[in-house]
C-alpha positions in Angstrom: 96.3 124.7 50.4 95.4 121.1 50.4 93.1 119.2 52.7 92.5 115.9 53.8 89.3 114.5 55.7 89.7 111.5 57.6 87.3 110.4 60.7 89.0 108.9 64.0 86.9 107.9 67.4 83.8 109.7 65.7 86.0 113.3 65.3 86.3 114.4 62.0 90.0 115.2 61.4 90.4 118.1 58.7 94.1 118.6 57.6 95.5 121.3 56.8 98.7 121.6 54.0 99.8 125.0 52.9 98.9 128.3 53.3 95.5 129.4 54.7 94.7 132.9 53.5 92.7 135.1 51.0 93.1 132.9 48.2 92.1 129.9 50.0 90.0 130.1 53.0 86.9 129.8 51.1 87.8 126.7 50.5 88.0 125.5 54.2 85.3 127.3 54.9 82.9 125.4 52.8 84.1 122.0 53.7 84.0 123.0 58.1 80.6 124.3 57.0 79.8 121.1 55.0 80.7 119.2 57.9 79.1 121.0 60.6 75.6 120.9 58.4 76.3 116.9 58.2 75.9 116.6 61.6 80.0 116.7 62.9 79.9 118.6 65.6 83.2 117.1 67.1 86.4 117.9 65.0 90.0 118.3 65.3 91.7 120.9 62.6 95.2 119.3 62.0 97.6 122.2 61.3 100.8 120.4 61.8 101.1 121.0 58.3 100.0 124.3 57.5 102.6 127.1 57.2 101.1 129.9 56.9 97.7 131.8 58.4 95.9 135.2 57.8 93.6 137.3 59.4 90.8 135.6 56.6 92.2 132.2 58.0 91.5 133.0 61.8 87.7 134.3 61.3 86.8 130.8 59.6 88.9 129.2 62.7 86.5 131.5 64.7 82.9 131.0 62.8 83.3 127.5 62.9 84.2 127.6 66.7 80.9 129.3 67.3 79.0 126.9 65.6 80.3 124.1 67.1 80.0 125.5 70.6 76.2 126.5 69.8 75.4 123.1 69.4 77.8 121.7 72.6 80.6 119.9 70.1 84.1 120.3 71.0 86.7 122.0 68.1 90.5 121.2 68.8 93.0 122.7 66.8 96.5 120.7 67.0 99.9 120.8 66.0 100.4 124.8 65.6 104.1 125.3 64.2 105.7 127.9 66.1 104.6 130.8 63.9 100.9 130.1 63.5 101.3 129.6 67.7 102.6 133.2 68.1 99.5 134.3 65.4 97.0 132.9 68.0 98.6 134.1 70.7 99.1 137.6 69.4 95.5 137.5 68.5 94.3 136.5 71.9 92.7 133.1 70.5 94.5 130.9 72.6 92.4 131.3 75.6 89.3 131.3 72.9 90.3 127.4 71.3 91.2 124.4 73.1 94.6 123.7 71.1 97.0 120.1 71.6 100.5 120.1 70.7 99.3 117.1 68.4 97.2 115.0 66.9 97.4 111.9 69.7 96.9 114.4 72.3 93.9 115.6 70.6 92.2 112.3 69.8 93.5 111.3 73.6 91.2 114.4 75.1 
């Protein structure tokens, strides 16, 4: 998994390349919790790129969704390839995040 930080509009963008799962969530962990203890309370997780989710990749989706909602940011997820769609929606989180098809939709919210 690769990821890639940029800043747009005052959202933090976080991309996501590869495959998010046991070996690598940590990882995206740290960095969402990095930017959340910065201050960022408004980001936009990029997943156009990211082929592949666990259960370990859904629960740092969700801690980081809490946080951000404690402290009245806004978290959208964009650009869900068809599998990682079916992932949230078998997992009932797509009535939980506030997901775009992509990334101008997101920055257009």
């Amino acid at each position: 998994m690769h990821l890639q930080i940029n800043e747009v509009a005052g959202n933090k963008i976080v991309a996501i390349e590869g495959r998010l799962d046991t070996t690598t969530y940590a990882d995206l962990e740290k960095t969402l919790t990095n930017l959340f203890d910065e201050g960022c309370h408004n980001m936009i997780i990029d997943c156009s790129a990211m082929d592949y989710v666990s259960s370990s990749g859904l629960r740092v989706f969700l801690m980081i969704l809490k946080k951000i909602k404690a402290a009245n940011g806004n978290l959208i997820l964009c650009g869900l390839q068809p599998a990682i769609y079916n992932v949230f929606e078998i997992s009932g989180f797509l009535s939980i995040f506030n997901i775009k098809e992509n990334l101008d939709q997101a920055l257009n919210q």
